[in-house]
The first five atom37 places (N, CA, C, CB, O) and aatype in JSON, in Angstrom:
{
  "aatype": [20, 20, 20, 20, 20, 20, 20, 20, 20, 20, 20, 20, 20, 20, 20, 20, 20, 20, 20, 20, 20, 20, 20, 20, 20, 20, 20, 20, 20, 20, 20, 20, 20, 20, 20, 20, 20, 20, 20, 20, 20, 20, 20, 20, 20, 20, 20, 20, 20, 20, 20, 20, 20, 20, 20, 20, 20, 20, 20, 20, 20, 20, 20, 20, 20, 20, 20, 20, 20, 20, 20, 20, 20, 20, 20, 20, 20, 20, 20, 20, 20, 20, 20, 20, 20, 20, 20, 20, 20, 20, 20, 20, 20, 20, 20, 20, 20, 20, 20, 20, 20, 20, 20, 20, 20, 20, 20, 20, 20, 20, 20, 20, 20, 20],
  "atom_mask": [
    [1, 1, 1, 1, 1],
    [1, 1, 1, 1, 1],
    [1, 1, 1, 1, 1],
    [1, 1, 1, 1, 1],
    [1, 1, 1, 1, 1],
    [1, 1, 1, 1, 1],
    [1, 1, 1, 1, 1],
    [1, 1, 1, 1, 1],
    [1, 1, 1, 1, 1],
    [1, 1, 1, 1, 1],
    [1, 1, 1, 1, 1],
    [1, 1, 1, 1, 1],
    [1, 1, 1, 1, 1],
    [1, 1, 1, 1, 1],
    [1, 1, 1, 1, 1],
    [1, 1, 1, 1, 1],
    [1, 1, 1, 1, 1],
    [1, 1, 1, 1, 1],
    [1, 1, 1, 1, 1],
    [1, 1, 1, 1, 1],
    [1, 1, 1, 1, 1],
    [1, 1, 1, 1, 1],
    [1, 1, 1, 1, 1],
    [1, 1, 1, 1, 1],
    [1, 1, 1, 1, 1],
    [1, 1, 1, 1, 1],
    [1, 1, 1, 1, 1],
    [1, 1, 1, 1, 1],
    [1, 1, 1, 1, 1],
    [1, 1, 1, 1, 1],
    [1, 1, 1, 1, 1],
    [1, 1, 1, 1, 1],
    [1, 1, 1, 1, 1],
    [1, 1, 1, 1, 1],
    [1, 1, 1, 1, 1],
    [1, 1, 1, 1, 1],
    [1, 1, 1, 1, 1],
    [1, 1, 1, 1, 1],
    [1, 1, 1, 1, 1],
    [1, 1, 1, 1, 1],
    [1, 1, 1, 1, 1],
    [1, 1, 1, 1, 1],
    [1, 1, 1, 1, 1],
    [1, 1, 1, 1, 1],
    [1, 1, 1, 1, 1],
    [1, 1, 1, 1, 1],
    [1, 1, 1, 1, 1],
    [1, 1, 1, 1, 1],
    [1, 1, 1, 1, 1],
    [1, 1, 1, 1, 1],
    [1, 1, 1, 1, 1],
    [1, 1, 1, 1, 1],
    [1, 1, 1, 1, 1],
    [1, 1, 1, 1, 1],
    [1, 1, 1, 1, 1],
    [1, 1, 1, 1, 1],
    [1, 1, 1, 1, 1],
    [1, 1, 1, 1, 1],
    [1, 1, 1, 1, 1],
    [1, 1, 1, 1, 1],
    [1, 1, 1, 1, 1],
    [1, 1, 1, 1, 1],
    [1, 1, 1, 1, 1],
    [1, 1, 1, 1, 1],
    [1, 1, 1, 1, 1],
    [1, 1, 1, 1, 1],
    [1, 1, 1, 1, 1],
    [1, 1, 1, 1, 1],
    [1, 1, 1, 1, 1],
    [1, 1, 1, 1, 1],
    [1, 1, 1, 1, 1],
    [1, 1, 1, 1, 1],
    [1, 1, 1, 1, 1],
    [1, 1, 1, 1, 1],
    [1, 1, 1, 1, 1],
    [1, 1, 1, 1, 1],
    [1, 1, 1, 1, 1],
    [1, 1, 1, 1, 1],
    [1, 1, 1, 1, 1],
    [1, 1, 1, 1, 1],
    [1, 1, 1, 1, 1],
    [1, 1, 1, 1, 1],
    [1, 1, 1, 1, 1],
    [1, 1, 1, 1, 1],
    [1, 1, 1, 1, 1],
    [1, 1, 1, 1, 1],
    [1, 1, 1, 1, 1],
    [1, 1, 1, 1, 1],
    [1, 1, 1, 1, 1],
    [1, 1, 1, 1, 1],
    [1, 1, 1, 1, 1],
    [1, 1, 1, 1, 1],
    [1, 1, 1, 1, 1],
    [1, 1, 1, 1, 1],
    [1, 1, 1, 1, 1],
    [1, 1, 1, 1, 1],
    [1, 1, 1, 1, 1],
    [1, 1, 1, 1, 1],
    [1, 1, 1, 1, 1],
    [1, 1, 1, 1, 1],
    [1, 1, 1, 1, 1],
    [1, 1, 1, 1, 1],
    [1, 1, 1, 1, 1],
    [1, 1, 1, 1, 1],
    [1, 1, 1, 1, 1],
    [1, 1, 1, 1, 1],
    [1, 1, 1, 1, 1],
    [1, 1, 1, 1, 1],
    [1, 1, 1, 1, 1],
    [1, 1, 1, 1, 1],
    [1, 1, 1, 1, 1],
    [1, 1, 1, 1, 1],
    [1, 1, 1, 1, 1],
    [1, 1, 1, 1, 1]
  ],
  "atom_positions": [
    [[-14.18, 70.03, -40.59], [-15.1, 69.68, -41.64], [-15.92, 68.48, -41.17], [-14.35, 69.38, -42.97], [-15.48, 67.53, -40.52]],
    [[-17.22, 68.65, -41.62], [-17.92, 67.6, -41.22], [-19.08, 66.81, -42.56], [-18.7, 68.24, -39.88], [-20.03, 67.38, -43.11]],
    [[-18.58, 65.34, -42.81], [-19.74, 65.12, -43.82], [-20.55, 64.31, -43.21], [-19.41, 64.54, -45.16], [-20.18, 63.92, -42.1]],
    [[-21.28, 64.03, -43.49], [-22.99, 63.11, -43.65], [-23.08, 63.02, -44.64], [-24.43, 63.62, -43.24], [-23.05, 63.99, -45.4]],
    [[-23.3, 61.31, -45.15], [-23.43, 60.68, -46.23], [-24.68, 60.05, -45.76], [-22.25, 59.83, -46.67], [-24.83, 59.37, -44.75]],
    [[-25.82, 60.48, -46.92], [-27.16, 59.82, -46.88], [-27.86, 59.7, -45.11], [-26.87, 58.15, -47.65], [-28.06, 58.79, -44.31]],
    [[-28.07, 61.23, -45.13], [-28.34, 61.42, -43.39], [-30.29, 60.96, -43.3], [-27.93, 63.74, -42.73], [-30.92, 60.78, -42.25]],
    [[-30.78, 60.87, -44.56], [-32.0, 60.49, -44.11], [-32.24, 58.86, -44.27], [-33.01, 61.33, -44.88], [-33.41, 58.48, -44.17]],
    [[-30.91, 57.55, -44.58], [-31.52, 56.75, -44.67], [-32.26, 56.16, -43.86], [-31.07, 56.3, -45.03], [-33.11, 55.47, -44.43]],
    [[-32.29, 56.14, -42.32], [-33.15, 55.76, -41.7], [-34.78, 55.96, -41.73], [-32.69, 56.04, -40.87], [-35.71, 55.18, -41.48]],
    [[-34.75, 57.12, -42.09], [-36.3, 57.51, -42.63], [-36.74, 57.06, -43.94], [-36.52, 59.0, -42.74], [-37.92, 56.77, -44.12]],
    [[-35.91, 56.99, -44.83], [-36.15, 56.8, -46.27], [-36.68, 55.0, -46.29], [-34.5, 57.22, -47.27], [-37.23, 54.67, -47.34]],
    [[-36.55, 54.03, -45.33], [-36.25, 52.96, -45.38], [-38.09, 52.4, -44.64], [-34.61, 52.74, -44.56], [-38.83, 51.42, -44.66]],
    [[-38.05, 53.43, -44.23], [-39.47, 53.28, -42.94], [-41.04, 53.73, -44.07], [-39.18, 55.06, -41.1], [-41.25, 54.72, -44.78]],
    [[-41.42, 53.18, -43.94], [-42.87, 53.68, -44.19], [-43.39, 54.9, -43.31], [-43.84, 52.49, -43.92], [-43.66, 54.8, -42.11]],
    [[-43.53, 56.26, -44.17], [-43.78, 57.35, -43.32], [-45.32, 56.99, -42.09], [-44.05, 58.74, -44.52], [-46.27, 56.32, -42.49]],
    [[-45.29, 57.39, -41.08], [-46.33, 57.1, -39.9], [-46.22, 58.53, -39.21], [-45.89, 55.67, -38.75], [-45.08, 58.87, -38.9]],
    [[-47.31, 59.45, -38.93], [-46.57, 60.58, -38.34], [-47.68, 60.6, -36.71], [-46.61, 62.29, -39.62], [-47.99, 61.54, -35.99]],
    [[-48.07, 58.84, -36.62], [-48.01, 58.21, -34.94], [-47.07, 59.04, -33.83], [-47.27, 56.53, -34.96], [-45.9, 59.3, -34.15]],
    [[-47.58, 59.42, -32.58], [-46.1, 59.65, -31.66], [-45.14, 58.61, -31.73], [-46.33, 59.77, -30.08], [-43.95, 58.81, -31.97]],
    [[-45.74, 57.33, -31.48], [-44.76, 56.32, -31.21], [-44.25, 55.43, -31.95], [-45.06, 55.73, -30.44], [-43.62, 54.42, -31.63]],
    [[-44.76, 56.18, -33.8], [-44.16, 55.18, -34.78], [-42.53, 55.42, -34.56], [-44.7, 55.49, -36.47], [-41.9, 56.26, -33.92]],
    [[-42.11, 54.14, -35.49], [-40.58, 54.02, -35.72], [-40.03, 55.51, -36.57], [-40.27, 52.46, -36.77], [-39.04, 56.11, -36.17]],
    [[-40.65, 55.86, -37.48], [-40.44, 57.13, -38.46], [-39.98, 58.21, -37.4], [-41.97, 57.66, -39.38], [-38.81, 58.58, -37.27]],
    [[-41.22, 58.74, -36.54], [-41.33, 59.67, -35.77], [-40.04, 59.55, -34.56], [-42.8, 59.61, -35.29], [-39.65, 60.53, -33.93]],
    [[-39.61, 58.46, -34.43], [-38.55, 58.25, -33.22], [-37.35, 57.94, -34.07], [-38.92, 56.92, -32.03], [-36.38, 57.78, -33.33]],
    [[-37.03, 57.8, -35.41], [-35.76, 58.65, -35.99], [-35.71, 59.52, -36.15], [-35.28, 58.55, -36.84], [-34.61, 60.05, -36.03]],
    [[-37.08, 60.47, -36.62], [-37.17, 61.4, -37.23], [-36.72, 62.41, -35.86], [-38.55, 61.46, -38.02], [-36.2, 63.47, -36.17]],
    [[-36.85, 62.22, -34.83], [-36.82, 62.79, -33.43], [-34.9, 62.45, -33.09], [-38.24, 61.74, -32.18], [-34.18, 63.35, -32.67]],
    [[-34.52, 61.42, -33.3], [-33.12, 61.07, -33.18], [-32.43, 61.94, -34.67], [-32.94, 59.14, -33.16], [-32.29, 63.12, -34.34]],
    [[-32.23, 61.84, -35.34], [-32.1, 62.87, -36.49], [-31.7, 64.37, -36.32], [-33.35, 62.93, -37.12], [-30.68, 65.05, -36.36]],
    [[-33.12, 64.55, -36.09], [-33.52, 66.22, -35.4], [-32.74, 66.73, -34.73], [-34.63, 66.42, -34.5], [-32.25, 67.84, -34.9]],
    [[-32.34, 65.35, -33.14], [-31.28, 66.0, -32.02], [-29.4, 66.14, -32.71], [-31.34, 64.64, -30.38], [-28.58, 67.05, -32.56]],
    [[-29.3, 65.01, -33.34], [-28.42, 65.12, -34.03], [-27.8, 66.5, -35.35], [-28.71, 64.01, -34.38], [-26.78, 67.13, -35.63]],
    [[-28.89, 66.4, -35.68], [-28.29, 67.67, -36.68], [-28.43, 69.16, -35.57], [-29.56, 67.9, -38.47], [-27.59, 70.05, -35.69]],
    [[-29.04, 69.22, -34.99], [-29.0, 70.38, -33.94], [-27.9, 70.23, -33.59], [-29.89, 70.46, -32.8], [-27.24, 71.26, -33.57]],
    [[-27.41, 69.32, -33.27], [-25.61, 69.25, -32.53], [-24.52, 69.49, -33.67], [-25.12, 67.39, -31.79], [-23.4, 69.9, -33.4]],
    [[-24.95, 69.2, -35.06], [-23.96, 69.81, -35.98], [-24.35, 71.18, -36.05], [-23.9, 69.17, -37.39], [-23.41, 71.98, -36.08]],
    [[-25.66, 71.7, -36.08], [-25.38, 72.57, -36.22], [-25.18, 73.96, -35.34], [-25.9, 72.47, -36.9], [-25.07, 75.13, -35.69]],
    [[-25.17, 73.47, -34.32], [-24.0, 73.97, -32.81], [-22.82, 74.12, -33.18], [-23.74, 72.87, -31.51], [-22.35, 75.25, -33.08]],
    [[-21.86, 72.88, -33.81], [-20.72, 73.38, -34.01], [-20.33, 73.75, -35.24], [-19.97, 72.68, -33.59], [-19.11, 73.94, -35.27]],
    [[-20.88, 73.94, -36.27], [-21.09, 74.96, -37.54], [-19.53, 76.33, -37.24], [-23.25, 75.92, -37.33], [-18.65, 76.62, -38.05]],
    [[-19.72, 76.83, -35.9], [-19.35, 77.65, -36.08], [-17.73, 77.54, -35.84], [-20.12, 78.4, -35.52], [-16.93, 78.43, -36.09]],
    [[-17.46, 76.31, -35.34], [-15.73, 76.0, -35.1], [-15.4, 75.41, -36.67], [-15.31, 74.53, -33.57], [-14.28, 74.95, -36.89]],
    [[-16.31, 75.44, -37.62], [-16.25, 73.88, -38.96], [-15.72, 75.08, -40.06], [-18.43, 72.73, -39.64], [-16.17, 76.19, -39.79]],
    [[-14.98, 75.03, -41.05], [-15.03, 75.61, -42.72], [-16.14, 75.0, -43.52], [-13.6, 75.21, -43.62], [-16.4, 75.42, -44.65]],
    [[-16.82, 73.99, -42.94], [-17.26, 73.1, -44.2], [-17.99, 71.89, -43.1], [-15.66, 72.44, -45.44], [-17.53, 71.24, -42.16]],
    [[-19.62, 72.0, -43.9], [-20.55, 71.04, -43.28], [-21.31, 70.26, -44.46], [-21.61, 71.83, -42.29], [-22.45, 70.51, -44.85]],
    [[-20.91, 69.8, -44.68], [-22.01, 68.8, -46.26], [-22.21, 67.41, -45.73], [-20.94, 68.47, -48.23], [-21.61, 66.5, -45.16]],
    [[-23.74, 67.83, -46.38], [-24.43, 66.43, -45.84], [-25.47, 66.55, -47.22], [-25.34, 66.45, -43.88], [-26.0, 67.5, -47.8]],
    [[-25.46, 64.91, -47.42], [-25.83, 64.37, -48.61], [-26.97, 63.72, -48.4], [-24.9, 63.58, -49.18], [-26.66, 62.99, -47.45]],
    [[-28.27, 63.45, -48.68], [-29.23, 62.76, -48.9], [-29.95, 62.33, -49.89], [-29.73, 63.06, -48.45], [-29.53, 62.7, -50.99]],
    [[-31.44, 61.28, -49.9], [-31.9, 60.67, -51.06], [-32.59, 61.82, -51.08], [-32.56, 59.26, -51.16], [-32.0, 62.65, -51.77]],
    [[-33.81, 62.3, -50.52], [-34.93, 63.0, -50.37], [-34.69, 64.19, -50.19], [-35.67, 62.61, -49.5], [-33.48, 64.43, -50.12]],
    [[-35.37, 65.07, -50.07], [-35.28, 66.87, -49.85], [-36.21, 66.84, -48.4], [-36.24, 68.12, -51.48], [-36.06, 67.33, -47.29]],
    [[-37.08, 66.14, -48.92], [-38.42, 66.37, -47.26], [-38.13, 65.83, -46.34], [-39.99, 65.78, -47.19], [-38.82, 66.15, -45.37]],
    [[-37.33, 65.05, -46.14], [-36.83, 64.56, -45.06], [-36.48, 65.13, -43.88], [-36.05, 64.11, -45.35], [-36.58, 64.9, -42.68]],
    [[-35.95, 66.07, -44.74], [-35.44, 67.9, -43.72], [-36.42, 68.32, -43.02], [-35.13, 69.51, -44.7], [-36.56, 68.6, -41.83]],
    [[-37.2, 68.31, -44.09], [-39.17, 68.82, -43.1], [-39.3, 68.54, -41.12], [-40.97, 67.06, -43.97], [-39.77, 67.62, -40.46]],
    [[-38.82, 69.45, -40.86], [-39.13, 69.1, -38.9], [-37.36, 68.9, -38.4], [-40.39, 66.9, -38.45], [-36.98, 68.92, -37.23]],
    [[-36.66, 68.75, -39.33], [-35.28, 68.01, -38.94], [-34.27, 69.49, -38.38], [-34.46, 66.99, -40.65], [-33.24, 69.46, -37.71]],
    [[-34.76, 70.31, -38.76], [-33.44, 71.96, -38.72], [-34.6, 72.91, -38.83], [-31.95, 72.33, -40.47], [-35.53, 72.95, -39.63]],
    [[-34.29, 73.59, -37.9], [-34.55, 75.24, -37.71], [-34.22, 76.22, -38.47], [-34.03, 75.73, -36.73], [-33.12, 76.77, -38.51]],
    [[-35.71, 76.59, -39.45], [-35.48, 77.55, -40.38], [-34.56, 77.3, -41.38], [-35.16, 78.59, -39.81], [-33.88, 76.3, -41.62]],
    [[-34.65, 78.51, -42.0], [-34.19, 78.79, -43.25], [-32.24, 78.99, -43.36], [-35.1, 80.23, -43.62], [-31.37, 78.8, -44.22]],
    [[-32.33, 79.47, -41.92], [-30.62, 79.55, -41.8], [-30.0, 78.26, -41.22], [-30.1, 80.82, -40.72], [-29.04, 78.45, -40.46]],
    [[-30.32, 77.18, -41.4], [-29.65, 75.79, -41.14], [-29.19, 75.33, -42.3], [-30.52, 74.72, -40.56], [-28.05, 74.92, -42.12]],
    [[-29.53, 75.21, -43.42], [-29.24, 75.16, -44.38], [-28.9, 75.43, -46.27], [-29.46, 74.86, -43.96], [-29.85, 75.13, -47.0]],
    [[-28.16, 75.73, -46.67], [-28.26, 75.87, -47.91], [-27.93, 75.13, -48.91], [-27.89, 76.64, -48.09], [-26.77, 74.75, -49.01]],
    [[-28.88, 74.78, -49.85], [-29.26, 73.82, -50.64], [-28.65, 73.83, -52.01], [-30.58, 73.85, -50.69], [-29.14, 74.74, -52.69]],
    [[-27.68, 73.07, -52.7], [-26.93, 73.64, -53.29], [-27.29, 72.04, -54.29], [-25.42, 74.25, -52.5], [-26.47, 71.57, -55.07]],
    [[-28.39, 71.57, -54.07], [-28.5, 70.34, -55.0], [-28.74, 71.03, -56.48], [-29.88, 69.25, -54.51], [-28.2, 70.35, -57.36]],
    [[-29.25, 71.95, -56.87], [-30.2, 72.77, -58.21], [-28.95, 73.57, -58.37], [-31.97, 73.88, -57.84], [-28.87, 73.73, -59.59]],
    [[-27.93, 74.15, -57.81], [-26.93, 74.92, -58.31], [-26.1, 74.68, -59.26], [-26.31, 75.19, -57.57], [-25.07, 74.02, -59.09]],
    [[-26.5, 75.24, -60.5], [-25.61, 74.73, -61.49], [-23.83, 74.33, -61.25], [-25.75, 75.81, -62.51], [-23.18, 73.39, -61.72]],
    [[-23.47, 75.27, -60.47], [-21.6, 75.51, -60.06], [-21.38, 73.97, -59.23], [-21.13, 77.33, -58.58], [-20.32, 73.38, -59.44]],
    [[-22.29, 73.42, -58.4], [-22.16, 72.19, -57.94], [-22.49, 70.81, -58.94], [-23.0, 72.24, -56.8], [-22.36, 69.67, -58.5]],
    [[-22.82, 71.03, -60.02], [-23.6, 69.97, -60.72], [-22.62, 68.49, -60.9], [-24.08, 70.64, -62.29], [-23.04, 67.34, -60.79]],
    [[-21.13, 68.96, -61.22], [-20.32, 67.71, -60.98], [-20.67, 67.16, -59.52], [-18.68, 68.03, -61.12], [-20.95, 65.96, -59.5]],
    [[-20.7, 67.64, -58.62], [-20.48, 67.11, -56.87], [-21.86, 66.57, -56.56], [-20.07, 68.55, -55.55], [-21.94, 65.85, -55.57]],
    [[-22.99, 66.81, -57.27], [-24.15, 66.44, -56.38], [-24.87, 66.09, -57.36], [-24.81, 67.46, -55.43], [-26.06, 66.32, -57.14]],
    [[-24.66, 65.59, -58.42], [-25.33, 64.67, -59.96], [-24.46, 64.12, -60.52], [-25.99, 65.44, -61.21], [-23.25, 63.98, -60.39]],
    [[-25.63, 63.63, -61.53], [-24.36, 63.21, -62.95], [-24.9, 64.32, -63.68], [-24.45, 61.4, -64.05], [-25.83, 65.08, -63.38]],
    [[-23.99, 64.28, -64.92], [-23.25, 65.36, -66.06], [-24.61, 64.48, -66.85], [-21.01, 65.22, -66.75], [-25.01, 63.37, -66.5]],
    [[-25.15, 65.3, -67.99], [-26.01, 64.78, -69.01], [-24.96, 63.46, -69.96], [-26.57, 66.31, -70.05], [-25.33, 62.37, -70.39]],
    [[-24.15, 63.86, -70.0], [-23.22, 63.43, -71.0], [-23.09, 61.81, -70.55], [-21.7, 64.39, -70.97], [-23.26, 60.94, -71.41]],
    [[-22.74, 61.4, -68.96], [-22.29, 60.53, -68.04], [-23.69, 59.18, -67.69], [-21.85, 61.62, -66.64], [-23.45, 57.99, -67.45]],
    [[-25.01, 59.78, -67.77], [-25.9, 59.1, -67.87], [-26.2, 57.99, -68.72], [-26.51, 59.74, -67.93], [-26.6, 56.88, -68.36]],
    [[-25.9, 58.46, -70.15], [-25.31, 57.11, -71.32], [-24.41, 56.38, -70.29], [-24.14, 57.71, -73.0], [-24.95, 55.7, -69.42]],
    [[-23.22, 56.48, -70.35], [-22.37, 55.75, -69.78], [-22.17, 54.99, -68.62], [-21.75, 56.26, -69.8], [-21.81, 53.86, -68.27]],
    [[-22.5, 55.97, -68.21], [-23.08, 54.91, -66.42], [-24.29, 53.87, -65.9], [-23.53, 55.97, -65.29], [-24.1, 52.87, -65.2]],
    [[-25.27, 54.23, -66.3], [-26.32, 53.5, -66.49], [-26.52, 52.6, -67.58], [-27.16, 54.22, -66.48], [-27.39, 51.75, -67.39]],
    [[-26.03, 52.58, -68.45], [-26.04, 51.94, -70.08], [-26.44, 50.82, -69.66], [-24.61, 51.78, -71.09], [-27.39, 50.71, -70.44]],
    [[-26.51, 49.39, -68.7], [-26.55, 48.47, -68.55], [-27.9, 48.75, -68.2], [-25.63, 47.89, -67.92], [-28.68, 48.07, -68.86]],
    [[-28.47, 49.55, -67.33], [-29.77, 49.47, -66.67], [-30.86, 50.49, -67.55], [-29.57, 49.96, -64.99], [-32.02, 50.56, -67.14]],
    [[-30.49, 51.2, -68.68], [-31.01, 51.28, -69.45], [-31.43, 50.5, -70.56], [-30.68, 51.9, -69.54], [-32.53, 50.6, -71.11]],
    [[-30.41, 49.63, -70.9], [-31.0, 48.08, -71.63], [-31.6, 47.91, -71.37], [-30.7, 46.95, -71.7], [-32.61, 48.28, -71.98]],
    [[-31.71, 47.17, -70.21], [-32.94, 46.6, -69.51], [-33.98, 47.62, -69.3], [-32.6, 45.99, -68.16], [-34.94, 47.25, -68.63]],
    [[-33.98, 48.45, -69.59], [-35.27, 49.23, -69.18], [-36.08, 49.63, -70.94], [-34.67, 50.97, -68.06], [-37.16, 50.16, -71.17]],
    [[-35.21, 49.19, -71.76], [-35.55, 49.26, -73.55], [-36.04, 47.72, -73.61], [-33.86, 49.65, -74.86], [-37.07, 47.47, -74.24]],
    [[-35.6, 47.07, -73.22], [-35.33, 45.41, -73.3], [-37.19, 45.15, -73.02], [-33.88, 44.57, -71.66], [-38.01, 44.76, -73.86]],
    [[-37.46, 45.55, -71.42], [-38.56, 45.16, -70.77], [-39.86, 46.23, -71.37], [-38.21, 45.25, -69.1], [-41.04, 45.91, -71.23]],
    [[-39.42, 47.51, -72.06], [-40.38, 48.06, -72.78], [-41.14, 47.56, -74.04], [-39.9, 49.02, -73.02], [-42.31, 47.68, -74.37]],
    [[-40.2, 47.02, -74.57], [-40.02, 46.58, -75.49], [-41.05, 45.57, -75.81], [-38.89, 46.28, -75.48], [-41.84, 45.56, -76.75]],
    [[-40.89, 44.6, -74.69], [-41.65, 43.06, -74.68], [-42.39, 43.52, -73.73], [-40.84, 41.53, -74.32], [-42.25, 42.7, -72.82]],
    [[-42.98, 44.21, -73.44], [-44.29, 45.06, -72.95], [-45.36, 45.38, -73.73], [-43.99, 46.27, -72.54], [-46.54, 45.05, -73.6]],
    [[-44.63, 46.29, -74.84], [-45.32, 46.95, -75.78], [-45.29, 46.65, -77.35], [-44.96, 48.13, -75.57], [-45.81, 47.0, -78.41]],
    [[-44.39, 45.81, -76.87], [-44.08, 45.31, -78.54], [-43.26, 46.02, -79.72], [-45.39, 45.22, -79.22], [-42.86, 45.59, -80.81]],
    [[-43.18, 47.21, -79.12], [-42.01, 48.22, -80.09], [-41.2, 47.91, -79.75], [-41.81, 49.65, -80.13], [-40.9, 46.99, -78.99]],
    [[-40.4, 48.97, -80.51], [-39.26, 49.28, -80.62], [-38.58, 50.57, -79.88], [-39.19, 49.3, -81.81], [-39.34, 51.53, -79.99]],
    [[-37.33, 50.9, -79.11], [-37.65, 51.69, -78.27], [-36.18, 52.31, -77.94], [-38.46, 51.02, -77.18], [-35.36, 51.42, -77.72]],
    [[-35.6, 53.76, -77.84], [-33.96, 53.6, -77.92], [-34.38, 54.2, -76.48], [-32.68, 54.55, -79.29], [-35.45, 54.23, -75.87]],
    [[-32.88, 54.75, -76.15], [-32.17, 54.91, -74.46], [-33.07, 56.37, -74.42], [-29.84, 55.11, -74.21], [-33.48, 56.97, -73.43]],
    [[-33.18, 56.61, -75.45], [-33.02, 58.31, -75.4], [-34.74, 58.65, -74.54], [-32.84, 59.22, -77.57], [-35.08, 59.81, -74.29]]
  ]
}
């Protein structure tokens, strides 16, 4: 089994440049060789999950359509690769204050989570 946790932060962090010799383009090129080597050994693995911020990131990174399947929108995964509607109150609750708090004294209303 093989995971990758957040395999595009190096790109995600860079200001996109699609220069030969920007910084973007020379992870985006280190990346590329790397997941080609996972997915070489795909075939000795039960299990390859790799997690990221972005979807486009992938863009240039894997060959075709059979490198990967995308299982972020699949309802049957929704615990493993989101939060639950229900969990959003609860987890965020602090940074939703603040996001009612600063609307608030913005606009002068009044304003709930929802």
């Amino acid at each position: 089994m093989i995971l990758i946790d957040e395999y595009d932060a190096p790109l995600v962090k860079l200001q996109w440049d699609d220069a030969e010799d920007s910084l973007y383009v020379q992870n985006q090129a280190v990346l590329k060789d790397f997941l080609e080597e996972v997915k070489a050994c795909s075939k000795d693995c039960q299990l390859i999950f790799v997690t990221g911020v972005t979807k486009f990131s992938l863009t240039g990174l894997c060959s075709g359509a059979n490198a990967l399947d995308d299982i972020s929108m699949d309802e049957a995964f929704a615990d493993i690769v989101g939060y639950k509607e229900e969990n959003i109150g609860t987890i965020f609750k602090d940074r939703l204050d603040y996001v009612v708090d600063k609307l608030a004294q913005k606009t002068g209303k009044s304003h709930t989570q929802e």
